[in-house]
C-alpha positions as CSV (number, residue, x, y, z in Angstrom):
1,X,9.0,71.3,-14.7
2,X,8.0,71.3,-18.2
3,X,5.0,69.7,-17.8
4,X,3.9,71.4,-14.3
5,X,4.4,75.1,-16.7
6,X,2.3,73.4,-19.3
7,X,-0.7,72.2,-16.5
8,X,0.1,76.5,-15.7
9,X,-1.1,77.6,-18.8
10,X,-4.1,75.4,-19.0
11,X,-4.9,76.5,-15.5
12,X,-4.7,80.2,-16.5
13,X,-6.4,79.5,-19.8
14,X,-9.7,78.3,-17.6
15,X,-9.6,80.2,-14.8
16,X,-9.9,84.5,-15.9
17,X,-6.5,85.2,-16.0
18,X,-4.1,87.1,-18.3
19,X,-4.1,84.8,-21.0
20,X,-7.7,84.1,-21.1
21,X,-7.9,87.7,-21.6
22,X,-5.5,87.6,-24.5
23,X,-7.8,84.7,-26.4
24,X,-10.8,87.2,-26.3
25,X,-9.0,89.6,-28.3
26,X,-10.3,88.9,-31.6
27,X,-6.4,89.3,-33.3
28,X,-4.8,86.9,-31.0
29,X,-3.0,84.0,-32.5
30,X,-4.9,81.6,-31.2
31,X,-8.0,81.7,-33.2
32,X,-6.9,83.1,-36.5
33,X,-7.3,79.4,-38.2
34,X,-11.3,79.5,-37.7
35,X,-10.7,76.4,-35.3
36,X,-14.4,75.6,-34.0
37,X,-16.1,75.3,-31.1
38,X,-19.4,75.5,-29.8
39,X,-22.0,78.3,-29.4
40,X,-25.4,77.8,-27.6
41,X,-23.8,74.4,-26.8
42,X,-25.0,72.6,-23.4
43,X,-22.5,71.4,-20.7
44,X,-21.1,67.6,-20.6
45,X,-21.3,65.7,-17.9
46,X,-18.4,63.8,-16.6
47,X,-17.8,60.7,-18.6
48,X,-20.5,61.6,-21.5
49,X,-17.6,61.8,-23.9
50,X,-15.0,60.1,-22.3
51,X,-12.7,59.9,-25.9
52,X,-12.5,63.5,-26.1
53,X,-9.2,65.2,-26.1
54,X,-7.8,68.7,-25.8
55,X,-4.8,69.5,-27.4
56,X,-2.6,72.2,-27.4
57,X,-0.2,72.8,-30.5
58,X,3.2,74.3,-29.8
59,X,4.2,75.8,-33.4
60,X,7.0,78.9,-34.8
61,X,4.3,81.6,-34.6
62,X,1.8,80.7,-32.4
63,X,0.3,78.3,-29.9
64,X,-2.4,77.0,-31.1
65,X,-5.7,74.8,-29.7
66,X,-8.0,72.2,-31.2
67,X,-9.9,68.9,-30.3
68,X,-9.1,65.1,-31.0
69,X,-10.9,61.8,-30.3
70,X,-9.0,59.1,-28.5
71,X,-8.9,56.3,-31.1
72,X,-7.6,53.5,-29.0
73,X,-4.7,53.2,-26.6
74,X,-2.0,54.9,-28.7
75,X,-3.4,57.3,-30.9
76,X,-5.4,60.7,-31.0
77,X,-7.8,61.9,-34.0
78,X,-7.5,64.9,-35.2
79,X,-7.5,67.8,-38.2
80,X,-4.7,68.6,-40.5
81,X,-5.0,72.0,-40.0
82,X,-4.6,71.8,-36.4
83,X,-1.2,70.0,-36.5
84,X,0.7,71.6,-39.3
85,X,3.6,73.3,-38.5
86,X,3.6,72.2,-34.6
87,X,6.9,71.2,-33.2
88,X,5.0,69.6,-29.7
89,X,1.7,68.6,-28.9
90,X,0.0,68.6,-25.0
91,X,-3.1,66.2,-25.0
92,X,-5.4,65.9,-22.0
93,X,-7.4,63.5,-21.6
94,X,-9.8,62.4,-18.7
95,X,-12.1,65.1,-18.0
96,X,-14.7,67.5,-18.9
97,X,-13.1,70.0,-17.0
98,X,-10.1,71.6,-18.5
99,X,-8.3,72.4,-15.3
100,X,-9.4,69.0,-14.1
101,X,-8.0,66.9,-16.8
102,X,-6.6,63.4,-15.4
103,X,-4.3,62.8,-18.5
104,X,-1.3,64.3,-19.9
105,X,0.9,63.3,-22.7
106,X,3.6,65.3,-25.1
107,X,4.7,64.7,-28.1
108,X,7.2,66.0,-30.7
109,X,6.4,66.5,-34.4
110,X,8.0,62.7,-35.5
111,X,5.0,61.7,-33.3
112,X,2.3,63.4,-35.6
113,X,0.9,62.0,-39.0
114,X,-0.4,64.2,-41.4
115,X,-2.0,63.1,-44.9
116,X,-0.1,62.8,-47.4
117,X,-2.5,65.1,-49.8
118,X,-3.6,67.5,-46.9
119,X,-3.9,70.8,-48.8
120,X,-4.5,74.1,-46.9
121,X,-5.7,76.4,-49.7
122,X,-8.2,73.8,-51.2
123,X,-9.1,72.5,-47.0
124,X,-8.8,68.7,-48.7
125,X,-8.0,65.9,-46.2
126,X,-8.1,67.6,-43.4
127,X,-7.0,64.6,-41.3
128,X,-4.6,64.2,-39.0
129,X,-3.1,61.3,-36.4
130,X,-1.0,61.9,-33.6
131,X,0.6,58.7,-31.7
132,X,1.0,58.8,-27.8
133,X,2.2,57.0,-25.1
134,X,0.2,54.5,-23.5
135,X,-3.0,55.2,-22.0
136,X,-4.9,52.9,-19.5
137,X,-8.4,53.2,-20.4
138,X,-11.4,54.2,-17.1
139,X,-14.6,55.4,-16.9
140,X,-13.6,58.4,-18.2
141,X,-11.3,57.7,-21.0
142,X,-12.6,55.4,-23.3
143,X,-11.8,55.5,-27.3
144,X,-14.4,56.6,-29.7
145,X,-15.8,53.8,-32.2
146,X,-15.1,54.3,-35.5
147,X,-17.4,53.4,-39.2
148,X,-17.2,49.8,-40.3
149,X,-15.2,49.7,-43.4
150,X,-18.5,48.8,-45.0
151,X,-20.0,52.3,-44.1
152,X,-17.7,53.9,-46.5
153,X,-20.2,54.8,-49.2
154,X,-22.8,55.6,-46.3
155,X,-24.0,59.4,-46.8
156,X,-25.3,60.2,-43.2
157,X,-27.9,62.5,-44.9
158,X,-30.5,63.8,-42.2
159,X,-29.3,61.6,-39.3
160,X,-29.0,62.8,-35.8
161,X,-25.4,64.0,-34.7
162,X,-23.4,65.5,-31.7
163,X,-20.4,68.0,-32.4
164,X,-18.1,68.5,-29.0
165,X,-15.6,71.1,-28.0
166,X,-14.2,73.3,-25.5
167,X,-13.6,76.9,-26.5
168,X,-16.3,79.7,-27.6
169,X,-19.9,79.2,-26.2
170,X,-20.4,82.8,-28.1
171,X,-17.9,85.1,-30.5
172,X,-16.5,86.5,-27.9
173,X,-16.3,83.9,-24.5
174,X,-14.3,80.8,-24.3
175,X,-15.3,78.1,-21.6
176,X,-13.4,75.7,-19.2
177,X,-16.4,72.7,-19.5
178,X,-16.5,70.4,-22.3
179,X,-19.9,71.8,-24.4
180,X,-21.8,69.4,-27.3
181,X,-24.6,70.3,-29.7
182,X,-26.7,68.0,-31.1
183,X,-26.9,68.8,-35.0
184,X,-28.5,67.3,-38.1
185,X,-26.1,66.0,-41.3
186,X,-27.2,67.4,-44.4
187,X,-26.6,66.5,-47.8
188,X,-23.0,67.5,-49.6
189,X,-25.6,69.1,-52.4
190,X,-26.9,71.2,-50.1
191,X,-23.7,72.1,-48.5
192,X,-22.3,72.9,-51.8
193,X,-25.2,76.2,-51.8
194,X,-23.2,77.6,-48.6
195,X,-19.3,76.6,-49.7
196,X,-19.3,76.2,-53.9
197,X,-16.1,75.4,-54.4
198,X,-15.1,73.3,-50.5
199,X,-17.4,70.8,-50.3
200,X,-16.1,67.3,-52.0
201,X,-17.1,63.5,-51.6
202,X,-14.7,63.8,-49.1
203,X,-16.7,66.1,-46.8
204,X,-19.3,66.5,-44.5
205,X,-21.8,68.6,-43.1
206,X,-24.4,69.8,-40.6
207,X,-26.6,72.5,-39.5
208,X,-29.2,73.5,-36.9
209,X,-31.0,76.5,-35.9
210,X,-30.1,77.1,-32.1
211,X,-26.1,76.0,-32.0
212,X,-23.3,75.8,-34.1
213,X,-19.8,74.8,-34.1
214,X,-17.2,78.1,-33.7
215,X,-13.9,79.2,-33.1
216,X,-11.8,77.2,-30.4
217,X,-12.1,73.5,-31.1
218,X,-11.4,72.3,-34.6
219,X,-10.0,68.5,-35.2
220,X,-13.1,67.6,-32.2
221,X,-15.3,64.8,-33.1
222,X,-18.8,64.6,-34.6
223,X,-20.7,61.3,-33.4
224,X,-23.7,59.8,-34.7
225,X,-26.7,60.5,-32.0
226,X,-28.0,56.8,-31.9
227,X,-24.5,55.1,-31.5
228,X,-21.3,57.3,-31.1
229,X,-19.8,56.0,-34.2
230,X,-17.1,59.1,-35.2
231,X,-17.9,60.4,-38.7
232,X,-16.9,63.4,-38.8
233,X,-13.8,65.7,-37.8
234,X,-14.4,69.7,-37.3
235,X,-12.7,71.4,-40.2
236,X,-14.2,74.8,-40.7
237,X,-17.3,77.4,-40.3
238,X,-18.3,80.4,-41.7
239,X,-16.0,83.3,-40.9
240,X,-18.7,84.8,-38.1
241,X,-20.0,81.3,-37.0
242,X,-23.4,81.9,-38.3
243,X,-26.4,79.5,-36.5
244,X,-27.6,80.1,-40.0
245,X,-24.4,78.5,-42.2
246,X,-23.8,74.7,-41.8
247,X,-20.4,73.4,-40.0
248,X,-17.9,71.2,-42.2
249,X,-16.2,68.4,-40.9
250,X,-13.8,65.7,-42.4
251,X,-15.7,62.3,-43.8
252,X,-14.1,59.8,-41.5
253,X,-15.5,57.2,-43.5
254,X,-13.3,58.5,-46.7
255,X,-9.7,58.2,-44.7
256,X,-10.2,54.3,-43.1
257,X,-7.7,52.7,-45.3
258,X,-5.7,55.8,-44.2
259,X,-6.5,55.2,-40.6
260,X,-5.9,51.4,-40.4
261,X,-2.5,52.0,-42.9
262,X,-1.2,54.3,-40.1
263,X,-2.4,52.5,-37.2
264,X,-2.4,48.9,-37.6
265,X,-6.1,49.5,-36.4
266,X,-9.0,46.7,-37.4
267,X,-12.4,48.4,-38.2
């Protein structure tokens, strides 16, 4: 029953209903954290990103939604941000579609790892794991791939990227199909122009001038355009999701040793 009520909300969060109505109010819960999403985004296809996950945070105050990246069989990618202070975590996976989603897993908080040194005033590693039952991979759940541990000191500068997420396609709409961007990394020295005092070694970022991530899917995935390597995580915006201000994402490429410590996981 627990789980049909959870599949309820979901439904009712796609499809126009009460709920949906309450996440367009700019004071709801749901979107105080700045979690991003997508404006002037295009549609996915089924399969395009088949490692994406939505997730849905069960915390004290609020309910709470962000993005993850299926990492292999037993583990989801995510923010910090997005999983402090949740009690339970919903994950689909399977689908581009949010009321269509062919994979559904919960788990309790002994199930999420967050880093050690996450800090939530300073927005320093932003990185989160959460561990989940088995999942049979298909053509529409595959995991991400994820830097080479010799990539570690690799800048990205000026290379091609996509950002994915389901939430706002504008500041006021939220969406039911998956929605990517295709954006350019920048240098943390240019960054540092828009966010003085948030952007570290440990950071990274991108702009464009037509899209930009926004509120509704932070923790999603940022991909590198030529080979779908992961190397970043959505972390935060600017406060109106300005086309015009760069996105921020976690460095994957910073948090490997973290990763593989965690997971066992071979890069």
């Amino acid at each position: 029953m627990k789980v049909l009520a959870i599949f309820a909300l979901v439904l009712a969060y796609a499809s126009g209903s009460i709920l949906h109505d309450k996440l367009k109010i700019e004071s709801s819960n749901m979107w105080n954290n700045r979690n991003i999403s997508i404006i002037n985004g295009h549609d996915a296809s089924p399969g395009q990103f088949p490692y994406q996950a939505a997730l849905i945070m069960y915390k004290v105050e609020n309910i709470s939604f962000c993005g993850g990246s299926l990492i292999n069989n037993n583990w989801i990618l995510t923010a910090a941000h997005c999983t402090h202070g949740a009690h339970e975590v919903t994950i689909f996976l399977g689908s581009v579609w949010l009321n269509k989603t062919t994979v559904l897993r919960i788990v309790q908080e002994k199930d999420i790892i967050i880093h050690e040194n996450w800090d939530a005033n300073l927005k320093t590693n932003d990185i989160s794991l959460i561990r989940i039952p088995y999942v049979e991979y298909s053509k529409d759940i595959q995991p991400v791939k994820l830097p080479k541990i010799q990539s570690r000191n690799e800048t990205y500068a000026n290379n091609q990227s996509i950002a994915s997420g389901w939430g706002r396609t504008s500041n006021a709409n939220i969406t039911n199909i998956l929605q990517y961007a295709k954006v350019k990394i920048m240098s943390n020295n240019l960054c540092k122009i828009y966010f003085p005092y948030k952007i570290i070694s440990s950071t990274l970022c991108t702009y464009t001038n037509n899209a930009t991530p926004c509120f509704g899917d932070s923790g999603g995935p940022l991909v590198e355009s030529s080979n779908l390597v992961q190397v970043g995580i959505s972390a935060f915006t600017s406060v109106k999701c300005s086309q015009r201000n760069p996105a921020v994402f976690t460095r994957v490429t910073s948090f490997l040793d973290w990763i593989k410590d965690n997971t066992g996981m071979i890069f």
